[in-house]
C-alpha positions in Angstrom: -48.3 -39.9 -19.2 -48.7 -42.5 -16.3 -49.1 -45.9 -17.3 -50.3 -48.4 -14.9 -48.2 -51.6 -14.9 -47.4 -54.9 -13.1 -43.3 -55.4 -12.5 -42.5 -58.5 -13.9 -40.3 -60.1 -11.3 -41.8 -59.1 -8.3 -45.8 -59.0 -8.9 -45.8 -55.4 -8.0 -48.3 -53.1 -9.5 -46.8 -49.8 -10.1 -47.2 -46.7 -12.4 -44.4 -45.6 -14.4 -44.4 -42.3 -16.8 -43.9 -43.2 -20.6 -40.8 -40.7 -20.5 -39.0 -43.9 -18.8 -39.8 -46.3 -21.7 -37.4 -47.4 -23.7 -39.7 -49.6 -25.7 -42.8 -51.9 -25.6 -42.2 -55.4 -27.2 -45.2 -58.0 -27.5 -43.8 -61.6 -27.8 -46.7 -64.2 -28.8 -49.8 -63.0 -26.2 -47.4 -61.0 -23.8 -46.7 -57.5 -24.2 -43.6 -56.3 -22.3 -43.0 -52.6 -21.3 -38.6 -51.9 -21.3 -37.7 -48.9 -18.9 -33.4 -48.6 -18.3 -33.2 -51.4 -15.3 -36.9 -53.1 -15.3 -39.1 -55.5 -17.2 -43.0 -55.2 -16.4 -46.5 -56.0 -17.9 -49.2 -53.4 -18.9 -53.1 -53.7 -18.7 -53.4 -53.3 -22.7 -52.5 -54.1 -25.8 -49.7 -53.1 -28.0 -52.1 -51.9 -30.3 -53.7 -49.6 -27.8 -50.4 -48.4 -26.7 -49.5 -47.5 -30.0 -53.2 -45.3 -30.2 -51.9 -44.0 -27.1 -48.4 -43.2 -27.4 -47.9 -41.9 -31.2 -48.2 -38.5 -29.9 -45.4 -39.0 -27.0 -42.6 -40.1 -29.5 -42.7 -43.5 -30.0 -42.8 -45.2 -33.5 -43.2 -48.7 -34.6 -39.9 -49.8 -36.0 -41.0 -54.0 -36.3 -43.8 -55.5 -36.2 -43.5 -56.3 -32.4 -42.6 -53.3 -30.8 -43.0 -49.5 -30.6 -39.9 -47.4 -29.4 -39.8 -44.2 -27.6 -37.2 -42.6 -30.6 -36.5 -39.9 -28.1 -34.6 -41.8 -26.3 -32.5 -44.1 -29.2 -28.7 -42.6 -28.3 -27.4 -44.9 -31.7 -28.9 -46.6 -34.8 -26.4 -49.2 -36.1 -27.1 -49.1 -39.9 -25.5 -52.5 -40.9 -27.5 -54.4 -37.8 -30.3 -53.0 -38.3 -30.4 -52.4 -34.3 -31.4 -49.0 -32.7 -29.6 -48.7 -28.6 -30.4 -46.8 -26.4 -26.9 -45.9 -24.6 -24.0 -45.0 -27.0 -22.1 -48.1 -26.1 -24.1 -50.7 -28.0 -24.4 -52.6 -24.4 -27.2 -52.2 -23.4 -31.0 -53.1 -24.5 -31.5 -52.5 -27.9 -34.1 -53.1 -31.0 -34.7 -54.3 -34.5 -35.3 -52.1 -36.6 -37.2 -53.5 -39.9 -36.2 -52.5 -43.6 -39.9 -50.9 -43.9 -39.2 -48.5 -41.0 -35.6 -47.7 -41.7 -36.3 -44.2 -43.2 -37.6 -43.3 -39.5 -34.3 -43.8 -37.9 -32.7 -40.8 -40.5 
């Protein structure tokens, strides 16, 4: 699924496919969409993202974000923290103790 979106840095607008996001985070009135290398801003809500996207794989794990579980590489069980590469180095989320059960 396409999903138009501004890149944060530059101003750009740009499309990107939801297979490329790692997650979607909203921070106070911002929402965020994570890909590997890139930040950028979508059009919508989280909650209409998470209409959207249910049926593409992603979950809400905390309050503030929805995660594309497809592409979690390693859920660290003490942190709480699901990554997405296997070396715990990269971009990561919380993962709350209501939605722990999805991470099994």
């Amino acid at each position: 699924m396409d999903i138009p979106v501004i890149h944060l840095k530059t101003g750009n607008a740009d499309v990107i496919n939801s297979k490329e996001v790692l997650f979607i985070h909203a921070a106070e009135r911002l929402t965020l969409i994570h890909t590997k290398d890139q930040v950028y801003r979508p059009a919508v809500t989280l909650k209409d993202f998470a209409e959207v996207l249910l049926s593409e794989g992603f979950e809400s794990l905390e309050k503030s974000n929805l995660t594309n579980i497809n592409l979690v590489q390693y859920y660290d069980k003490i942190s709480n923290e699901a990554y997405f590469d296997k070396t715990k180095e990269g971009k990561s989320v919380r993962v709350s103790r209501r939605n722990r059960s999805k991470m099994d």
